[in-house]
C-alpha positions in Angstrom: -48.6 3.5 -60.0 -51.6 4.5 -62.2 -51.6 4.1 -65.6 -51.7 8.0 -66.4 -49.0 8.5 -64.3 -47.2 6.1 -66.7 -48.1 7.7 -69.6 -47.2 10.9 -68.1 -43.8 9.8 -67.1 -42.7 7.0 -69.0 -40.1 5.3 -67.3 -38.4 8.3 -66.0 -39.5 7.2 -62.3 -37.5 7.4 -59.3 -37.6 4.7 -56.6 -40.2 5.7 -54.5 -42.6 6.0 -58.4 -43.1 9.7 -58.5 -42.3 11.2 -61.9 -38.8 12.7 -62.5 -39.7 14.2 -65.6 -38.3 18.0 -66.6 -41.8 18.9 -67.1 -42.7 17.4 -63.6 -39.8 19.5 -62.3 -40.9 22.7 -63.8 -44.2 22.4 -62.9 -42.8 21.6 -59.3 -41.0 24.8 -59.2 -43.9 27.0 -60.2 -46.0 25.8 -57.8 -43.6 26.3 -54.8 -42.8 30.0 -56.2 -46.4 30.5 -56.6 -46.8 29.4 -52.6 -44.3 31.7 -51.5 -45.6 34.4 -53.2 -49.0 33.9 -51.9 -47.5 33.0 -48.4 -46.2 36.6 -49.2 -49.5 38.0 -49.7 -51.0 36.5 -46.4 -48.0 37.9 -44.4 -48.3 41.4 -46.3 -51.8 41.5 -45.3 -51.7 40.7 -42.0 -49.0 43.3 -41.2 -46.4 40.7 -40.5 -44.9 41.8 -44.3 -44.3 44.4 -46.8 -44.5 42.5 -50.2 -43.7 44.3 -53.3 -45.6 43.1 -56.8 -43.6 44.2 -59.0 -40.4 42.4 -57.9 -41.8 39.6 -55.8 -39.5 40.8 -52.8 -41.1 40.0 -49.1 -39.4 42.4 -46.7 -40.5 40.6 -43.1 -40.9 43.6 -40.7 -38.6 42.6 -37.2 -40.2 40.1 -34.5 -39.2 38.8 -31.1 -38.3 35.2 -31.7 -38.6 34.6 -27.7 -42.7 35.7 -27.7 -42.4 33.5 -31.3 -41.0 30.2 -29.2 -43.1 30.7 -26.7 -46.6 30.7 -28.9 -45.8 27.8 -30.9 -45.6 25.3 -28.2 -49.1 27.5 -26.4 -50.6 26.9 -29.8 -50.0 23.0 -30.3 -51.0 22.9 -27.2 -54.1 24.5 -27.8 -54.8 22.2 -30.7 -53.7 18.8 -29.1 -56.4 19.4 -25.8 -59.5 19.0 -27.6 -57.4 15.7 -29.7 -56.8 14.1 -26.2 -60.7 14.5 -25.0 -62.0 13.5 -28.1 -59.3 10.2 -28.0 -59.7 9.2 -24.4 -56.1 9.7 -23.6 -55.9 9.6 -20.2 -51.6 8.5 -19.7 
């Protein structure tokens, strides 16, 4: 563990050594709000989304979870092919 993060935390370390501070816990939590409000904002603008400023609330506009299943394997997939040419992996 680094010596700021020491400073930072004292001893108030869990096992694994990250900081288990209140502080660290707050600053936690405002970071995750602050993702789902921006994950809010990409979703909004890409139609998926209505997401309303002034009360934070994302309204997610009705999908088809089938064609949703069905693109997320196509889409790994998509990903992994170049991954296998680029590796060699032949088996």
């Amino acid at each position: 563990m680094g010596l700021a993060i020491r400073r930072q935390c004292g001893l108030a370390t869990d096992r694994a050594g990250y900081c288990d501070t209140p502080a660290a816990k707050a600053r936690l939590t405002t970071y995750l709000t602050g993702a789902a409000g921006f994950a809010g904002l990409i979703a909004a603008g890409l139609g998926f989304a209505d997401y309303d400023h002034a009360t934070g609330m994302i309204d997610i506009k009705p999908f088809n979870v089938y064609a949703l299943a069905a693109a997320i394997p196509t889409g790994i997939a998509v990903l992994m092919a170049p991954l296998a040419l680029l590796k060699g992996w032949r088996k």
